[in-house]
C-alpha positions, 0 to 999 in steps of 0.5 A: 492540473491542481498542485495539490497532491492525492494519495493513493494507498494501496496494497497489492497481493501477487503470485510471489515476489518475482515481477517476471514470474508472478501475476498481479492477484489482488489490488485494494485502493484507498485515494485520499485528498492531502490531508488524508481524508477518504475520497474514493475506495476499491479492491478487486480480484485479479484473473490471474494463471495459476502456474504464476502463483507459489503455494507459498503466496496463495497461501498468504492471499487465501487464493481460490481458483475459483475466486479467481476464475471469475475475476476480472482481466488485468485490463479491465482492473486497471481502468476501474483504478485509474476511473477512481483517481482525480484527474486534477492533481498528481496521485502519489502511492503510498503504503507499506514496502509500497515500491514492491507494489509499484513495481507489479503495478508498472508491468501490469500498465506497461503490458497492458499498453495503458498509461502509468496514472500515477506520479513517481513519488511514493509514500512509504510507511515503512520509513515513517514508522522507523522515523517516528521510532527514533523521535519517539526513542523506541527502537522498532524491532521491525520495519513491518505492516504489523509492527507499525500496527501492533506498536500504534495499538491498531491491531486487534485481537487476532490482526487483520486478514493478508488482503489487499483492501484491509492491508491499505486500510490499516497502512493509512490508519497508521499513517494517519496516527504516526504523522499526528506523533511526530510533533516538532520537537527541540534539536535537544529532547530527540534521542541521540542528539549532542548539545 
């Protein structure tokens, strides 16, 4: 196995917030080399029940049930991921409030009696931004997606849709544009700093 690492940025949409009530509705994956160039794309529907669904989050996730009905099994979702990442070097997730993801992607692998495929780092958006915040001196007022995003100037006239591709797509623009700010700086010109 390769040193090198990839990154997997995802975004999964889920019938609520509790891993022992609610199915794995939705997974966008976006898999990156290490310097954060596109290696591989996917977003699929999950066949999910839908007494494990609140109407709070299928209104989040714009959930059909007849979308959904078609969807493929949770089995079947799985193995296409896994069919997408390198098998040559260790495949970190990355994302916003990533560990919530990791935790409905752990059950899902875990129930399905199929491997975990990825490595247990993760790659959290929500402390690069609030790192970037305070070399940058600009306080965030909130440690969201769409925080990051309306302060990076990526969100347009309206935002983005609550989907799972589009959500990993616009974790990874920010990515790619905070790690391009936080440039080395002297001890001496970071806010906050004693001389």
């Amino acid at each position: 196995m390769s040193s090198e690492l990839a990154f997997a940025f995802l975004d999964c949409e889920f019938g609520g917030l509790d891993v022992d009530l609610h199915d794995l509705t939705e997974v966008g994956l976006i898999v990156t080399d290490a310097r954060l160039n596109e290696l591989a794309t996917g977003q699929w529907r999950v066949r999910a029940r839908p007494e494990r669904i609140t109407p709070e989050a299928a209104a989040i996730f714009g959930y059909d049930p007849e979308l959904w009905a078609q969807a493929p099994g949770l089995r079947q979702v799985l193995g296409e991921v896994i069919a997408l990442l390198p098998t040559d070097r260790k495949v970190v997730p990355a994302g916003q409030n990533v560990r919530m993801d990791v935790l409905f992607l752990e059950r899902a692998f875990r129930c399905c009696g199929v491997a975990y495929p990825f490595d247990y780092h993760v790659l959290d958006l929500a402390t690069l931004y609030y790192a970037w915040s305070l070399v940058a001196g600009e306080p965030a007022r909130a440690i969201s997606l769409r925080q990051a995003a309306s302060t990076a100037g990526l969100l347009g006239e309206g935002g983005v849709a609550h989907r799972a591709l589009e959500d990993a797509r616009l974790t990874l623009e920010c990515f790619r544009h905070y790690i391009a700010r936080l440039a080395p700086r002297e001890p001496a010109e970071l806010p906050g700093s004693i001389v």
